[in-house]
C-alpha distance (Angstrom), angle and dihedral (degrees) to the residues before:
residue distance angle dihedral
X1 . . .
X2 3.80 . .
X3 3.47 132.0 .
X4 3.53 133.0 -157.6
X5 4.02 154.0 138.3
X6 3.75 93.3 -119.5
X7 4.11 91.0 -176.0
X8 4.01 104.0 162.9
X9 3.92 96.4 15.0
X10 3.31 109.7 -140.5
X11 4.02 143.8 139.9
X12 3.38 104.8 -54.4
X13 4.19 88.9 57.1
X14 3.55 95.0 51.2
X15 4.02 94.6 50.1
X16 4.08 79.2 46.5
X17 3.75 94.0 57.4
X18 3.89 98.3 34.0
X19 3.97 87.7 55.7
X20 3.79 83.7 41.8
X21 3.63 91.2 61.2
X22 3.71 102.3 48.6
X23 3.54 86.4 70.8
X24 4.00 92.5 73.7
X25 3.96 145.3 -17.1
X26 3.94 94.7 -86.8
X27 3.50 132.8 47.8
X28 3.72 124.4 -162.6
X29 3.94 124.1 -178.8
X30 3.22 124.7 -159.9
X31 4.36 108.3 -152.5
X32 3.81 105.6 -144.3
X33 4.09 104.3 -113.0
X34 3.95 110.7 -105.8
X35 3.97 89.4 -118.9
X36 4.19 86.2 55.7
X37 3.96 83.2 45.9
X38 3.64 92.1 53.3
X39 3.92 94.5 44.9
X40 3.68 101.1 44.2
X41 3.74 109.6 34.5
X42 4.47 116.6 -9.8
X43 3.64 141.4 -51.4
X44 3.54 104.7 -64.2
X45 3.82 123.4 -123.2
X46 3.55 99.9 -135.8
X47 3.29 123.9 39.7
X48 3.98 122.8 -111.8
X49 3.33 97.3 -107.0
X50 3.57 97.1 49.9
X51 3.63 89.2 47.2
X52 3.41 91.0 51.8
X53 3.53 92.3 57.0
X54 3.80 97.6 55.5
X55 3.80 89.9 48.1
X56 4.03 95.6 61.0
X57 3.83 87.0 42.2
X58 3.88 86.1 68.1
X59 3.74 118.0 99.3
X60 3.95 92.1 -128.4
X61 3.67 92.6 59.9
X62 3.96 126.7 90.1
X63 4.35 91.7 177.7
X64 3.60 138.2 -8.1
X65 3.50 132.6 -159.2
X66 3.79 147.9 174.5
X67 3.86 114.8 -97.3
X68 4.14 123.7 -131.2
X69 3.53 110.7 -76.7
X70 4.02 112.5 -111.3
X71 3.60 96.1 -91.5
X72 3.63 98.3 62.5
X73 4.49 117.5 60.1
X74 4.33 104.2 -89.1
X75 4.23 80.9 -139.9
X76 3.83 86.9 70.9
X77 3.71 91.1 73.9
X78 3.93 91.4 68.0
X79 3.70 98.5 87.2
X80 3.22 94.5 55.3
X81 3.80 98.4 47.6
X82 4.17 93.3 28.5
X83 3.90 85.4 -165.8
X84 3.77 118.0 -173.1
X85 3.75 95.6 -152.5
X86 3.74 129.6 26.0
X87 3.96 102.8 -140.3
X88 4.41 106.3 -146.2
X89 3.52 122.9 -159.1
X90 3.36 122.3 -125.4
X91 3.79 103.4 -112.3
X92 3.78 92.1 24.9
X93 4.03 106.9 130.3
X94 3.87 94.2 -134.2
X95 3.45 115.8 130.0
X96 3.59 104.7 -134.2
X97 3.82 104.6 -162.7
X98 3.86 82.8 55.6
X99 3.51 88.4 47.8
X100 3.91 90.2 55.3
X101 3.58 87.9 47.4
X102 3.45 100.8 59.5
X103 3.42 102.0 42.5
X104 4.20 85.4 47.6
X105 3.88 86.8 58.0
X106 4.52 89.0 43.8
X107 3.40 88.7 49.8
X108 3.43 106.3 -106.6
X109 3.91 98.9 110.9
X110 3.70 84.3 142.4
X111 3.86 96.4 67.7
X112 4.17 99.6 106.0
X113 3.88 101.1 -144.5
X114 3.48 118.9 -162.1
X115 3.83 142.3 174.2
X116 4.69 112.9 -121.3
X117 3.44 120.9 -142.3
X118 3.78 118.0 -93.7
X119 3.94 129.4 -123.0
X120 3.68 116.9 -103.4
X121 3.61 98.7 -132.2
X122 3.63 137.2 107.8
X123 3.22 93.3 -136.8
X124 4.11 102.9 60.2
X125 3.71 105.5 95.2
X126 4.02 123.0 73.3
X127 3.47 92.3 -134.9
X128 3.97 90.0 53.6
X129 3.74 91.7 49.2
X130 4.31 90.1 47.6
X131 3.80 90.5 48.1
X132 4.28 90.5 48.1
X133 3.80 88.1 46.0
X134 3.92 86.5 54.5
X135 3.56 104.9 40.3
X136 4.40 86.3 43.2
X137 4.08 81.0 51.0
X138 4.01 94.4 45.5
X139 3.79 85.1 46.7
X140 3.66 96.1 56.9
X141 3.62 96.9 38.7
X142 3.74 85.5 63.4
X143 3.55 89.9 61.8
């Protein structure tokens, strides 16, 4: 399983996802819920079932769904998936020992999490590809 916001897909999610899924045969990702977008990090350009869309379109993916919106516990979403190993990207914020923790005290100590590789581009982060769209557009403005 992987889970992610995936808001302007671009490079950096695909290498995510394809490192993701050489970790087993099936690959489920969880899209973050827009109202979980809006709470943790910004209004999200796309909405989450658009984004959700794109995600299972990519060749990495097996299924793709939309996450629990904030209001209900993110852990409840493990039945449904019953992942064996929760794939991490690299500059994801989750704290993984707390992540191991709480699924320990669920019951579902046997759910391997682990932290993927990340790309080595400049270019693999939305908010690195918003702030070179802005600084390209400030550049031409001045002109």
């Amino acid at each position: 399983m992987a889970v992610g916001v995936f808001d302007l897909l671009h490079a950096g999610h695909l290498h995510y996802l394809e490192q993701a899924k050489l970790l087993g045969d099936h690959l489920t990702v969880v899209v973050a819920h827009d109202d979980t977008v809006r709470q943790r990090k910004h209004d999200p350009v796309t909405p989450h079932e658009l984004r959700c869309r794109m995600v299972a379109g990519l060749k990495p993916v097996d299924e793709a769904l939309i996450g629990n919106p904030p209001s209900q516990p993110i852990f409840d979403i493990l039945p449904l998936v019953e992942p064996n190993i929760i794939a991490l990207g690299y500059d994801q914020e989750h704290a993984e020992e707390s992540i191991r923790k709480n699924l320990e005290e669920r019951g579902f100590g046997h759910i391997l999490v682990t932290r993927v590789e990340g790309l080595s581009d400049d270019l693999d982060g939305t908010r690195k590809i918003i702030a070179r769209i802005i600084e390209r557009a400030r550049q031409n403005g001045d002109q």
